[in-house]
GUMARPA-188171 format. One line per field, with one value per atom (N, C-alpha, C): residue number from 1; x, y negated, z negated. Coordinates in steps of 0.001 Angstrom, whole numbers. Atoms other than C-alpha are relative to their C-alpha. Layout:
<recs>
nr	[NUM ...] .
x	[X ...] .
y	[Y ...] .
z	[Z ...] .
</recs>
This chain:
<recs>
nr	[1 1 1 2 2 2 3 3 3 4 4 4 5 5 5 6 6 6 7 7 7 8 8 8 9 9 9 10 10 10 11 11 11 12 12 12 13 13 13 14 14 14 15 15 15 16 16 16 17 17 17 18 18 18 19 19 19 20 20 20 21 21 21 22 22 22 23 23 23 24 24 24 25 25 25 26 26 26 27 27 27 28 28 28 29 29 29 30 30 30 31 31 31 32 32 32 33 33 33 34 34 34 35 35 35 36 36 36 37 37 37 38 38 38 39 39 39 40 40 40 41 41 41 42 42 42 43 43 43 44 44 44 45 45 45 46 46 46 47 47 47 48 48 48 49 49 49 50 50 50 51 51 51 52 52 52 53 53 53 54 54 54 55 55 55 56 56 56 57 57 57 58 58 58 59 59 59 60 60 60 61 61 61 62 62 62 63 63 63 64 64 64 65 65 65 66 66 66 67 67 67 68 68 68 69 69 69 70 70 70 71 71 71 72 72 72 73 73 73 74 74 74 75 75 75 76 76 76 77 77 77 78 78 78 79 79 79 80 80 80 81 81 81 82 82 82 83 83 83 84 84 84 85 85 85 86 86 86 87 87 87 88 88 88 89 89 89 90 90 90 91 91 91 92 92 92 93 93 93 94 94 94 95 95 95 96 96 96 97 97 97 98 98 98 99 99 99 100 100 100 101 101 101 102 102 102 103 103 103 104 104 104 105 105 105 106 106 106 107 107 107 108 108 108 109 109 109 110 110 110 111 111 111 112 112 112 113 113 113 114 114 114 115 115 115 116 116 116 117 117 117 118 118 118] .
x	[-1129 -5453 -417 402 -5454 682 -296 -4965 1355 -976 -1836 -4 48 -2488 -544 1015 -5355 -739 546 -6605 -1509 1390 -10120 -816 740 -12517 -830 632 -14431 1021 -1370 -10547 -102 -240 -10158 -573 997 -13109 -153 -230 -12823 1567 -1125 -9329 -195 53 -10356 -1100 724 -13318 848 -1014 -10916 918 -1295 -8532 -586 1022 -11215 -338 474 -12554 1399 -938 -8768 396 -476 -7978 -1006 675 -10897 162 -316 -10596 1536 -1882 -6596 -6 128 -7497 -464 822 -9892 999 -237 -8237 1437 -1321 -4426 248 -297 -4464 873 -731 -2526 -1157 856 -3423 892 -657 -2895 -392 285 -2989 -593 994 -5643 567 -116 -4896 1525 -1426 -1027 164 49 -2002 -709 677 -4124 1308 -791 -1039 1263 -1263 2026 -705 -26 2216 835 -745 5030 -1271 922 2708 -1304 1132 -316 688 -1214 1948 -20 -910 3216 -1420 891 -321 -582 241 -1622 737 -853 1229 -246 821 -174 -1271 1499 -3702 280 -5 -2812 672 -659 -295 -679 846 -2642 -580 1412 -4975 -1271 1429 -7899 -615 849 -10452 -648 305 -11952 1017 -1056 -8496 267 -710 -6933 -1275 902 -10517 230 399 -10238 1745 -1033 -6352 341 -126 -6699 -724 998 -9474 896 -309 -7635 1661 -1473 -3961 -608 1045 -6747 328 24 -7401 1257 -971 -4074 1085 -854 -2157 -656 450 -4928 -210 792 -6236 -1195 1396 -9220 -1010 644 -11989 -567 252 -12816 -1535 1422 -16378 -599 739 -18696 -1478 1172 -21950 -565 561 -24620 -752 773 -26660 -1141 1322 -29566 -1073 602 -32224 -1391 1222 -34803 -982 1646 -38373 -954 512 -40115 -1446 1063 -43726 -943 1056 -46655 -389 -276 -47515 836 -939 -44284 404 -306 -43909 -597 868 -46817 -80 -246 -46983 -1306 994 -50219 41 380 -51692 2 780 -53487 1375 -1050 -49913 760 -934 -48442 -444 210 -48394 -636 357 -50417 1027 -1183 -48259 -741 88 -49885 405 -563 -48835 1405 -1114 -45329 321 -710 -44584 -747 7 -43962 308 -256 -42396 -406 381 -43510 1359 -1338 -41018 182 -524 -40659 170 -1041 -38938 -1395 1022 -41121 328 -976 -38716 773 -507 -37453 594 -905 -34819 -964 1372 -37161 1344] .
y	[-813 -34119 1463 -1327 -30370 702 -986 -27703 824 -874 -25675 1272 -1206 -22833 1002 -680 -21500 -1167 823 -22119 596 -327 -20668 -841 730 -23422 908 -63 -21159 418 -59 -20181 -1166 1208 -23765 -837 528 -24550 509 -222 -22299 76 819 -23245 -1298 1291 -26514 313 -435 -25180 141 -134 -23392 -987 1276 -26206 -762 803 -28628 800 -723 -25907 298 -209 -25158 -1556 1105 -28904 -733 505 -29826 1373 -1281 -26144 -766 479 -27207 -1071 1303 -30773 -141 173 -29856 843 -1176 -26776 -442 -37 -27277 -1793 1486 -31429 -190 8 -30693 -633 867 -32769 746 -552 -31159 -530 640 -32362 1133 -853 -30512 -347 -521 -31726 201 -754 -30932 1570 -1200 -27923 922 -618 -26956 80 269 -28343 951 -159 -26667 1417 -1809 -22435 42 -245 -22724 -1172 696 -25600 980 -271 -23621 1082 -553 -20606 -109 790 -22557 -205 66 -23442 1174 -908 -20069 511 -512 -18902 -858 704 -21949 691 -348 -20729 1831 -1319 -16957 238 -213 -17412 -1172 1083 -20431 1091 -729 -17688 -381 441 -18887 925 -1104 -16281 -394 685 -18810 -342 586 -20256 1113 -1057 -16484 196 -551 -16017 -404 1089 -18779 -133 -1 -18353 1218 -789 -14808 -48 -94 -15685 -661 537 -18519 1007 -1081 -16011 1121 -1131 -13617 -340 545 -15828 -500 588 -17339 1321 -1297 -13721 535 -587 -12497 -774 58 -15000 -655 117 -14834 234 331 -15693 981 -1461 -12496 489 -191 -13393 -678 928 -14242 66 -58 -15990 133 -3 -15863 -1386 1302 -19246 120 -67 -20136 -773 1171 -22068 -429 49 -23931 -554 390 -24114 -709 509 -26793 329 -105 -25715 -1192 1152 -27843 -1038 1079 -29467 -1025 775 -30575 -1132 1315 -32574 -1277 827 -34423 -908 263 -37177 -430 -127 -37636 -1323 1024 -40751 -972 493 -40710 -160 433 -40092 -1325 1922 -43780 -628 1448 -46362 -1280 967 -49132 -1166 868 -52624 -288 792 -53784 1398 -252 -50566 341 -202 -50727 -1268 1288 -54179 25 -547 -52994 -1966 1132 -56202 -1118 1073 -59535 -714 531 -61687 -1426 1170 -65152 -74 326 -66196 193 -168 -65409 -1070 976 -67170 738 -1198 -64126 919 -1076 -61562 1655 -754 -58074 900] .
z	[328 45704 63 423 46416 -998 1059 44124 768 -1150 44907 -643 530 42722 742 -695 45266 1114 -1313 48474 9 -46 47596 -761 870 46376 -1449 1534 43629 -1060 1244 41854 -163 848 41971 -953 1088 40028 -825 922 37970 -960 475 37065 -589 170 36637 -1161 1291 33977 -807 971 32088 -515 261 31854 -1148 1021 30570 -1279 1357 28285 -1334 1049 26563 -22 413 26724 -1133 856 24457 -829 885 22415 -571 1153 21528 -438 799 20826 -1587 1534 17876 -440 1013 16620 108 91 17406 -253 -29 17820 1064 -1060 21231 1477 -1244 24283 1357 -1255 27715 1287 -1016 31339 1293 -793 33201 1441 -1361 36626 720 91 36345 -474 337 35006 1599 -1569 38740 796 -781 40165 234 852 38126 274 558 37964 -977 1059 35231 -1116 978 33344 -428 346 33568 -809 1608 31543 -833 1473 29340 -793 922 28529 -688 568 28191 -902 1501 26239 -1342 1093 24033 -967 189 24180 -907 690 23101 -1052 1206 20548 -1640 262 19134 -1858 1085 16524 180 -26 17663 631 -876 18741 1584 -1134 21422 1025 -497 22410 706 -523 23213 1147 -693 25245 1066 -941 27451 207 -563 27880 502 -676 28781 1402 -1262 31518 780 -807 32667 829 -176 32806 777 -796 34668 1728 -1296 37095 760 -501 37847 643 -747 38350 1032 -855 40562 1376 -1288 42381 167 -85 42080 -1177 1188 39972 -514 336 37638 -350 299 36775 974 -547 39280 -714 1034 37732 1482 -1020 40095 128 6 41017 -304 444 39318 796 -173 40858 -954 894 38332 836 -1065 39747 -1337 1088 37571 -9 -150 36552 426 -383 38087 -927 939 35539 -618 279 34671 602 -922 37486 472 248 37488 -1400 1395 34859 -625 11 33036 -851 331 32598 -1286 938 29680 -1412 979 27568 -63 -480 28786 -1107 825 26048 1049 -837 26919 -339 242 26942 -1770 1604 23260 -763 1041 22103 119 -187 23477 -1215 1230 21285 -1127 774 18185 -886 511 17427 614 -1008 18065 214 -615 20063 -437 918 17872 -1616 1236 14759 -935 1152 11423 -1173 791 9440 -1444 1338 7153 851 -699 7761 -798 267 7775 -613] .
</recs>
C-alpha cells in the first residue's frame, strides 16, 4: 500500500514514526487508540489527529503533533538525522573461549525425579 500523503520515501517514514510514536503517547496518557496506517493514508485524519495531539496537555504529545503538522504542511521531513554506522571493536567480535560454560557446568539441575517438590 502506498502512502498518499508523499511521494518521497524519507516523509513517508517519517510520517509513519510519528504516527507510531503519538499512537502509543495517546494510548498511555489520553487512553485513545488511533490508526496509524489510515492516518499515512487520510490528510483530514492525520489533522484531526494532530488537533488531538496539541490540544491533548501533554508536553510530549504537543511535540510530536507539532513535528508530525511540520511535516505534513511542508512536505518534507524537517529534521534530517544523519546515519550512523556502528564499527564493533575487535575484541568484541571475537568470542573467547575460556568464558564458555563447560556442559557439567551448564546443568544446574539434574534431569530425573528426586521425589520432592524443591
Amino acid at each position: 500500500m502506498k502512502t498518499m500523503l508523499s511521494k518521497d520515501k524519507k516523509v513517508e517514514k517519517e510520517i509513519f514514526d510519528l504516527a507510531t510514536q503519538l499512537y502509543v503517547r495517546l494510548r498511555r496518557v489520553a487512553g485513545r487508540v488511533i490508526d496509524v496506517v489510515y492516518l499515512e493514508h487520510n490528510q483530514e485524519y492525520a489533522q484531526e489527529v494532530v488537533k488531538l495531539a496539541l490540544t491533548s496537555g501533554d508536553a510530549e504529545l504537543h511535540r510530536l503533533g507539532s513535528r508530525l503538522d511540520a511535516v505534513l504542511s511542508h512536505g518534507t521531513a524537517p529534521t534530517q538525522i544523519a546515519s550512523v554506522k556502528f564499527v564493533a571493536p575487535v575484541s568484541a567480535m571475537t568470542p573467547v573461549l575460556e568464558d564458555m560454560p563447560s556442559p557439567a557446568q551448564k546443568e544446574e539441575v539434574p534431569h530425573h525425579y528426586i521425589g520432592a517438590l524443591r
